[in-house]
SEZARO-597779 format. One line per 2 residues: number of its first residue (from 1); for each residue x, y, z of C-alpha. Coordinates in Angstrom, 1 decimal, decimal comma, always signed. Layout:
! residues N
NUM) X/Y/Z  ... .
This chain:
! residues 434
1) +0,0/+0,0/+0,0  +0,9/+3,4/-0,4 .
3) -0,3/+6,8/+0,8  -0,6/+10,0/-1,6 .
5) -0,4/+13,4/-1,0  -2,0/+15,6/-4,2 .
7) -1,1/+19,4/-4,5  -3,8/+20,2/-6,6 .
9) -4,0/+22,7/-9,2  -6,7/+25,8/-8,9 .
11) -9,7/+24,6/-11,5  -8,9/+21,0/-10,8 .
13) -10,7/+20,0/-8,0  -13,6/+18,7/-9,4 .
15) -11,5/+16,3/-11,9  -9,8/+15,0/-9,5 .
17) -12,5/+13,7/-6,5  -14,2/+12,7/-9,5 .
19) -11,4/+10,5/-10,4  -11,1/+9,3/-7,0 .
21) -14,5/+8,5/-6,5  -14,7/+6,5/-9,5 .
23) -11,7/+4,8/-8,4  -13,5/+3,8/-5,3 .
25) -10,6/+5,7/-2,8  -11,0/+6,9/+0,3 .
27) -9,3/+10,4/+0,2  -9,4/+13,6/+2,6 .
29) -9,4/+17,3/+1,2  -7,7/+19,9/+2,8 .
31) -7,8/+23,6/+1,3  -5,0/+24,9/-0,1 .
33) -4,6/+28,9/+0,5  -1,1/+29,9/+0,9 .
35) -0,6/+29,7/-3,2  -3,1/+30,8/-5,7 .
37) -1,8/+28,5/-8,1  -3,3/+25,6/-6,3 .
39) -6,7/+25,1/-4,3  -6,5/+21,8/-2,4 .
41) -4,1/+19,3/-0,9  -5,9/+16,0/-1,4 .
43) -4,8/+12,7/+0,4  -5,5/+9,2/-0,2 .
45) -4,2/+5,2/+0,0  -4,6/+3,5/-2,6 .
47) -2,7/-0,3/-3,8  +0,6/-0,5/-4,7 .
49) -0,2/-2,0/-7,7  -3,3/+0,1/-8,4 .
51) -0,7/+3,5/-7,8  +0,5/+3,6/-11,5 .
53) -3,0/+3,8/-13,2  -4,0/+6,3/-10,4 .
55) -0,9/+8,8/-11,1  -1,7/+8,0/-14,7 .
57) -4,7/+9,7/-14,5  -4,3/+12,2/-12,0 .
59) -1,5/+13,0/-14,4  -4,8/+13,3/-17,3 .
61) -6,6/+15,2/-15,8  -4,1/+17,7/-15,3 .
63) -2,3/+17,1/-12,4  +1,5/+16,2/-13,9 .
65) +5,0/+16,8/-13,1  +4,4/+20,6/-12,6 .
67) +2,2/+19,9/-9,3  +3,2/+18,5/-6,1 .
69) +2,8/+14,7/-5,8  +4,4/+12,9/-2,4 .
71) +4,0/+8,8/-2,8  +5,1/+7,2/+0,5 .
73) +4,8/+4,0/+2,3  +2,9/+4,1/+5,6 .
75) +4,6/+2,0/+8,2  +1,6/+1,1/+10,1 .
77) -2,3/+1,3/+8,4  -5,3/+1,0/+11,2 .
79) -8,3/+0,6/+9,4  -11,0/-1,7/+8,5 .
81) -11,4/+0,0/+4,8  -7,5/+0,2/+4,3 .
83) -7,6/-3,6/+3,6  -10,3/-3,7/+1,1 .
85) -8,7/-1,1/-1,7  -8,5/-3,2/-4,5 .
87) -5,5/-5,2/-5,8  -6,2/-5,1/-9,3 .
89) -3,2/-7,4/-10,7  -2,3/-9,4/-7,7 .
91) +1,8/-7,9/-8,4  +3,9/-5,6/-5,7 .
93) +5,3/-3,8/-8,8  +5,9/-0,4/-7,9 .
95) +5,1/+2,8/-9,9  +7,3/+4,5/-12,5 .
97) +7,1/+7,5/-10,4  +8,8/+5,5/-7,5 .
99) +11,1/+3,5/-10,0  +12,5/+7,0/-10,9 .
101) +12,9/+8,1/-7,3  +14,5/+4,6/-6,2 .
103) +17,2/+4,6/-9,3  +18,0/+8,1/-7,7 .
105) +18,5/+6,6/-4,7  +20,3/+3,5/-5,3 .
107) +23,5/+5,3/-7,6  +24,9/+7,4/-4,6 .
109) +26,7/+10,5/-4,7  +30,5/+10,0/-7,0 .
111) +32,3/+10,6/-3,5  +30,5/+8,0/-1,4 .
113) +30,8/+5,4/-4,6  +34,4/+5,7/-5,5 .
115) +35,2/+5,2/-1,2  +32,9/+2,4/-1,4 .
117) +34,0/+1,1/-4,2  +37,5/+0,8/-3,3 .
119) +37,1/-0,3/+0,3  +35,4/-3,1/-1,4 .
121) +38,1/-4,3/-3,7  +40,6/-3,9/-1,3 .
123) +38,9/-6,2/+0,9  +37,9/-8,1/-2,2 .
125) +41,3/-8,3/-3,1  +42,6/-9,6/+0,1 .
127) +39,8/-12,3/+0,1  +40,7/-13,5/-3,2 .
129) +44,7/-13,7/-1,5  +43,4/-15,8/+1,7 .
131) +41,0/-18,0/-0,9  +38,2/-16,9/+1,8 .
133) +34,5/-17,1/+0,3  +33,6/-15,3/+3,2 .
135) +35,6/-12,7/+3,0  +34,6/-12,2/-0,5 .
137) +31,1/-12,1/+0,2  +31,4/-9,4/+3,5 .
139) +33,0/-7,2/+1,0  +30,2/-7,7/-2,1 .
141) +27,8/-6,4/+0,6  +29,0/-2,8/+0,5 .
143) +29,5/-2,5/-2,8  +27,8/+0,4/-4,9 .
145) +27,2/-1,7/-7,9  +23,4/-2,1/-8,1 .
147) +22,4/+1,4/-8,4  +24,4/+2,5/-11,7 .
149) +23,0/-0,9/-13,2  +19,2/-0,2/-12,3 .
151) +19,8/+3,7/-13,0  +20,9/+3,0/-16,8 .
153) +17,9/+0,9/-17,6  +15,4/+2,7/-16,0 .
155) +17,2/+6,1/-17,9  +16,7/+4,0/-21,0 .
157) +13,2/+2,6/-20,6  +11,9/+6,1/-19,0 .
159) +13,9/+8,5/-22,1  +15,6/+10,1/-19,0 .
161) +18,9/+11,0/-20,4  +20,8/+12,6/-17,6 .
163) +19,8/+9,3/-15,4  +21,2/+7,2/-18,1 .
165) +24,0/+9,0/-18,4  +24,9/+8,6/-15,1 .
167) +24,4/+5,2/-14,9  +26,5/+4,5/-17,8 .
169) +29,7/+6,8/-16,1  +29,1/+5,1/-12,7 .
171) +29,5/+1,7/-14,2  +32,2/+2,5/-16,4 .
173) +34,2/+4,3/-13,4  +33,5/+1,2/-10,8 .
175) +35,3/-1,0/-13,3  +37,9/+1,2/-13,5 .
177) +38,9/+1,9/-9,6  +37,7/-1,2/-8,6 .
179) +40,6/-2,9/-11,2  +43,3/+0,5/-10,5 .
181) +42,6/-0,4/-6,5  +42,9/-4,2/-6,6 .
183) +46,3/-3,9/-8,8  +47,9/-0,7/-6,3 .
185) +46,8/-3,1/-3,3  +48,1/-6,4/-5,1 .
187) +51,7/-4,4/-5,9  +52,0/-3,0/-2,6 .
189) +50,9/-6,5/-1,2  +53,9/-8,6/-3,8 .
191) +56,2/-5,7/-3,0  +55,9/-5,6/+1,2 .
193) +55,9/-9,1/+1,2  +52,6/-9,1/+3,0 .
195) +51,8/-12,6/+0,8  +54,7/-14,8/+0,0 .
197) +57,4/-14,0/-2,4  +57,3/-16,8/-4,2 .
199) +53,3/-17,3/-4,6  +52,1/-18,0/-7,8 .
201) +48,3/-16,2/-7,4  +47,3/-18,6/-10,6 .
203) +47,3/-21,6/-8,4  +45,1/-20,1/-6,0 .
205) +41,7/-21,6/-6,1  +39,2/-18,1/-5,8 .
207) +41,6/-16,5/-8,1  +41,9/-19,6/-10,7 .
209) +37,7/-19,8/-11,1  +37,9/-16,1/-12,3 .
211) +40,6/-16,4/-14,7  +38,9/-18,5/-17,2 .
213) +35,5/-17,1/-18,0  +32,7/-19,8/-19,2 .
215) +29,0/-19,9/-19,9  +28,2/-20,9/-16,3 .
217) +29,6/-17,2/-15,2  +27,1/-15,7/-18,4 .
219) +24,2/-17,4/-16,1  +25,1/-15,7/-13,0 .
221) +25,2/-12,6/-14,2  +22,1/-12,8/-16,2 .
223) +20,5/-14,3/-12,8  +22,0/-11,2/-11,2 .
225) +19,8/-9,2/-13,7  +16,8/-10,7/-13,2 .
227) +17,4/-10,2/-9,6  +18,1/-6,9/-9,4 .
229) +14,6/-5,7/-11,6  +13,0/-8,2/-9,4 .
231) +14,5/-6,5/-5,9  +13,6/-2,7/-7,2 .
233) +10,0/-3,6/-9,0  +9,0/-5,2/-6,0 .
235) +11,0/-3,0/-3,2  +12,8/-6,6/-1,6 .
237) +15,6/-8,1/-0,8  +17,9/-5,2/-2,2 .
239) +20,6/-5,5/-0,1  +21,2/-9,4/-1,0 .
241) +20,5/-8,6/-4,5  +23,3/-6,0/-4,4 .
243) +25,8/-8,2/-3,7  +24,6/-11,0/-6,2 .
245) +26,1/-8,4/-8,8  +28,9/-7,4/-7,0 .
247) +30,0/-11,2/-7,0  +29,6/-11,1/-10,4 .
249) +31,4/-7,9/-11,1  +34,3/-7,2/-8,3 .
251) +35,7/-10,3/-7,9  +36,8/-11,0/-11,8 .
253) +37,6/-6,9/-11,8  +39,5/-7,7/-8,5 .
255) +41,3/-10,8/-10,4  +42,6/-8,5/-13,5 .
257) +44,5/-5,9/-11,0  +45,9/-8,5/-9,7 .
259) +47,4/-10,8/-12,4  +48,4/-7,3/-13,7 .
261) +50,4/-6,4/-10,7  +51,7/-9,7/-11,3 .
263) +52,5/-8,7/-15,0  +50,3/-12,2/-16,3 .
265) +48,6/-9,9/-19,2  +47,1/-12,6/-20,8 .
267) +45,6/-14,2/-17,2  +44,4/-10,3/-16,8 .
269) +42,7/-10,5/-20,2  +40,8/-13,8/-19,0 .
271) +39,4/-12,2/-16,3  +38,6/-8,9/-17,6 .
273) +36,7/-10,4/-20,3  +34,8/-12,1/-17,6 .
275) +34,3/-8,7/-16,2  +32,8/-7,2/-19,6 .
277) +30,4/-10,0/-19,9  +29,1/-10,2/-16,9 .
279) +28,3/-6,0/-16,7  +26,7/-6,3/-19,9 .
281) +24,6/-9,4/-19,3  +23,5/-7,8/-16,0 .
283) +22,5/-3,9/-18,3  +21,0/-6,5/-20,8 .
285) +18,8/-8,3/-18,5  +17,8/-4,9/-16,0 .
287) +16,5/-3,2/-19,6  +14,9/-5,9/-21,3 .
289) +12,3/-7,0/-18,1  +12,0/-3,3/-17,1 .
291) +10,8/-2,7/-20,5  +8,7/-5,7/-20,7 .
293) +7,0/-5,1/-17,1  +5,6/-2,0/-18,7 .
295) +7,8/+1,0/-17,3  +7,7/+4,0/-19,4 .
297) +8,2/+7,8/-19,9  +6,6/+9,9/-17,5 .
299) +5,4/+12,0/-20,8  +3,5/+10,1/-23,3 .
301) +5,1/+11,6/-26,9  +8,8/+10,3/-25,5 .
303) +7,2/+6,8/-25,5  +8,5/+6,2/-29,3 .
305) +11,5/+8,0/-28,3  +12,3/+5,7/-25,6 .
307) +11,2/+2,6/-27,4  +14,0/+3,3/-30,1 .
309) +16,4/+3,9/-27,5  +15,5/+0,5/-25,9 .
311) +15,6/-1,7/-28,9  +18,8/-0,3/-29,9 .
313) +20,8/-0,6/-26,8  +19,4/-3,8/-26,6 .
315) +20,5/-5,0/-30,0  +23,6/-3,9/-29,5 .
317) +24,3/-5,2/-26,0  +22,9/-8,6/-27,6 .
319) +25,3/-8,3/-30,2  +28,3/-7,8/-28,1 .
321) +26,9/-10,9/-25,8  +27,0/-13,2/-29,1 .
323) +30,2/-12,8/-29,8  +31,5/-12,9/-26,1 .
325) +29,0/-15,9/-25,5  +30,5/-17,5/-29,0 .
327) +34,1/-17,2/-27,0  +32,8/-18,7/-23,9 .
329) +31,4/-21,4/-25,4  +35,0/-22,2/-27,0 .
331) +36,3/-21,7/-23,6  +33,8/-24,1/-21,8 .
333) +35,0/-26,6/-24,8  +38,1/-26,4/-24,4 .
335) +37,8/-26,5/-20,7  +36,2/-30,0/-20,9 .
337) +38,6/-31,2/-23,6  +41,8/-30,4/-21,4 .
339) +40,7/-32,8/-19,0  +40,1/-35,7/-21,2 .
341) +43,7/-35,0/-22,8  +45,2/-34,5/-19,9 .
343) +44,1/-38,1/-18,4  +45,1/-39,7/-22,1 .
345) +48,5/-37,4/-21,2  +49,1/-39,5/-18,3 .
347) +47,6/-42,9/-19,8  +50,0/-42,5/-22,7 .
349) +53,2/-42,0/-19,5  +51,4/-45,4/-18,5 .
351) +51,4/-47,1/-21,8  +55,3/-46,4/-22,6 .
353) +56,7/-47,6/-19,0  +54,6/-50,9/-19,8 .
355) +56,4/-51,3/-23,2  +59,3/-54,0/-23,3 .
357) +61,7/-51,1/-23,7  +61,4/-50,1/-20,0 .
359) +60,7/-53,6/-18,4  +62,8/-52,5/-15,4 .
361) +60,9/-49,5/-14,5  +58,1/-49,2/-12,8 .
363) +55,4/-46,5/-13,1  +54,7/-45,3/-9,0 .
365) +52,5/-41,9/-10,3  +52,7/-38,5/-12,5 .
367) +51,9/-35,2/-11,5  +51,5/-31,9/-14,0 .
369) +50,1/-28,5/-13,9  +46,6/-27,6/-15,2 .
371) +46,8/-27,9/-19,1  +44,5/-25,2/-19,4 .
373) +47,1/-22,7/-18,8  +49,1/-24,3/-21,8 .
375) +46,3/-24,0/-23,9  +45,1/-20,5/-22,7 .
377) +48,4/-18,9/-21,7  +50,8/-20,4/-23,9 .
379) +52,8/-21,7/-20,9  +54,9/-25,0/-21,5 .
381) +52,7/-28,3/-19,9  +54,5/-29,5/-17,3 .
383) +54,8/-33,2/-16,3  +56,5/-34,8/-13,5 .
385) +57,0/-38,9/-13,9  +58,1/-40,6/-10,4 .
387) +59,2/-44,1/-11,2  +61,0/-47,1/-9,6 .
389) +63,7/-48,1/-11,4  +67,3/-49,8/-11,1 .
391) +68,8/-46,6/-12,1  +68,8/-44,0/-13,7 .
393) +67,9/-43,6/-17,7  +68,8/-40,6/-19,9 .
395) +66,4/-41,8/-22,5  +63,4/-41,9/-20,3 .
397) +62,7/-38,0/-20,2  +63,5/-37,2/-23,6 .
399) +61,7/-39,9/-24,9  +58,2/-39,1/-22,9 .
401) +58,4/-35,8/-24,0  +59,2/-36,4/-27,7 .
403) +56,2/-39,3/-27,6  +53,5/-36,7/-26,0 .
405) +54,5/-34,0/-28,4  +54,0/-35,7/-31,3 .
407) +50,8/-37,4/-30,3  +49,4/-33,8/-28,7 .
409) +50,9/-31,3/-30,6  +51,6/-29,0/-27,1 .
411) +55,1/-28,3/-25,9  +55,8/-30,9/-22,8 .
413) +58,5/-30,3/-20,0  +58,8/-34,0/-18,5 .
415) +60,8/-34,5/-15,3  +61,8/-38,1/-13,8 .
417) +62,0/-38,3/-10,6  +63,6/-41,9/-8,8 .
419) +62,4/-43,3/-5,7  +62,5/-46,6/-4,1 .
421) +59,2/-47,5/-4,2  +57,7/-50,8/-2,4 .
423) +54,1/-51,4/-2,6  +51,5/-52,3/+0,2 .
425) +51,8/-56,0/+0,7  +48,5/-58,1/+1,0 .
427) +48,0/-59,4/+4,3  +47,1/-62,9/+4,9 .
429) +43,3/-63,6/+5,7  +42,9/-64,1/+9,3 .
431) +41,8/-67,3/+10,4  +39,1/-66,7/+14,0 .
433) +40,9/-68,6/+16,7  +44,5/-68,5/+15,9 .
């Protein structure tokens, strides 16, 4: 439910009671006489869902955007005829008045975003370092992502320019500090020794599921979309909502400072792209559903105005999302194809050592690195080959390598490593009694 407050116009009383009356609202008139311009101050409650068609039609019969209209929500309602205004769609969606107001609200002034911003991908950052989900997700909670998102859709959908606008810059400037602040706090991190010298961020897990982007990150993000229109038509669960898309946005931003403070371009390429298709799924998502639920332009001859502006941001962001989706997919391929070569990499180690040629050595196990980052970043695949053997072979090494390169066509390091190796005997079946 909400409550209105009408500043009505001098010669448009009449219209409006009338209006109300037909409507079926309960409403109090107060008279107006500090300003000529306007004769009455009329309140009512009226549905949440009922509100648009009742501004629309206050807004008819004259009373528009020049007046004084104050929508809130009443906290508490004690009456008997409160509960029987009627619901006349069943929904919770809020007005395009409110809509408006709450995109306002939601992008924050520039200096509170760019502080929150940063303190978020700091702490981000540092999550990502400690591989701590919960870390990650304290500091997705204060970040100002959701606003510029909602506030360029609803710009679009309602031809308000300057909202779009601002949307657009907010977004653009949150990737930008949030991967500048990740790669000062990662280089001052590397250079204080605050994380080990030696630590290869690649290997750590957090870090390594935002390096590659797939099709399963498009999902999230375009979940995050639905999400947020969801959170703002229906005025719930904001907050949560929020930082659904700041997981889907800050942590991959997060990842790209930091592989470049680590000067891994290509790595920092991985997860920016990530980055880029996730912000655009999310704008994709937030305009397509705000458009389809009906939102609007407060003034009727902008409606083929903003209708253009929809359908060609939204071409265009589908567009972009073909060809990005088009290099997921061949990343989700070729994700799935590195594991089934890498197994038949270490079946083929298997099949060699049980050729005659190396009848006196025996295969104890094989360790590599992830072949992805061969086939991504153009890094040698390396394999490490621990056998039991009576000695040493200078073959062995060179011999494995040449085999796997030929067959695979990817350049192989192989390493033999020696050990003395004694398997786990069987132990005799005990007999009861002895």
């Amino acid at each position: 439910m909400r409550f209105v407050e009408v500043l009505v116009p001098t010669g448009k009383r009449g219209a409006v009671l009338e209006l109300l009356d037909a409507e079926g609202v309960d409403y109090a008139v107060t008279p107006e006489t500090g300003r000529p311009e306007y004769v009455a101050v009329v309140t009512f409650p009226v549905a949440t869902d009922a509100l648009p068609d009742v501004l629309d039609e206050l807004n008819a019969v004259g009373v528009d955007e020049t007046a004084y209209t104050v929508v809130t929500e009443p906290e508490t309602v004690i009456s008997g005829k409160a509960t029987g205004v009627d619901r006349r769609s069943g929904s919770d969606a809020i007005s395009r008045e409110e809509m408006a107001a709450r995109a306002n609200e939601l992008a924050p002034a520039l200096s509170t975003f760019v502080v929150m911003t940063l303190v978020s991908t700091v702490v981000a950052t540092a999550g990502l370092f400690l591989n701590s989900s919960a870390v990650i997700i304290g500091a997705m909670i204060i970040a100002p992502v959701m606003g510029p998102a909602v506030s360029t859709a609803v710009g679009t959908v309602t031809a308000e320019s300057a909202l779009h606008r601002r949307g657009i810059a907010l977004q653009l400037l949150g990737v930008f500090l949030s991967i500048a602040g990740a790669a000062v706090f990662a280089w001052i991190a590397h250079q204080s020794f605050l994380v080990s010298p030696g630590l290869d961020v690649r290997e750590i897990p957090a870090v390594q599921q935002r390096l590659v982007p797939d099709l399963l990150s498009l999902v999230i993000a375009l979940g995050a979309g639905v999400a947020a229109v969801v959170s703002v038509t229906r005025d719930v669960g904001q907050a949560l909502v929020g930082a659904l898309i700041a997981v889907a946005l800050i942590p991959p931003a997060a990842t790209t400072g930091i592989m470049l403070a680590w000067n891994y371009p290509l790595s920092a390429l991985g997860a920016f792209l990530l980055t880029v298709v996730n912000l655009l799924a999310i704008n994709f998502v937030a305009l397509a559903l705000l458009w389809a639920s009906g939102y609007r332009p407060f003034e009727a001859d902008l409606t083929d105005v903003a209708r253009r502006l929809t359908v060609l941001r939204i071409a265009g962001l589908v567009a972009i999302l073909v060809v990005l989706s088009l290099i997921l997919t061949g990343v989700s391929i070729i994700s799935y194809g590195s594991v089934a070569i890498q197994d038949q990499m270490h079946e083929e180690v298997a099949s060699t050592l049980d050729s005659p040629q190396y009848d006196d050595v025996r295969l104890v196990e094989t360790r590599s690195n992830d072949l992805q980052d061969a086939l991504y970043f153009g890094e040698t695949f390396e394999l490490t080959v621990v056998v039991d053997a009576a000695g040493p072979r200078d073959d062995l090494a060179a011999d494995l390598r040449d085999r796997l390169e030929a067959r695979f066509a990817i350049p192989v390091a192989v390493e033999v490593e020696y050990v003395e190796y004694a398997p786990p005997t069987e132990q005799p079946p005990t007999i009861p009694g002895t």
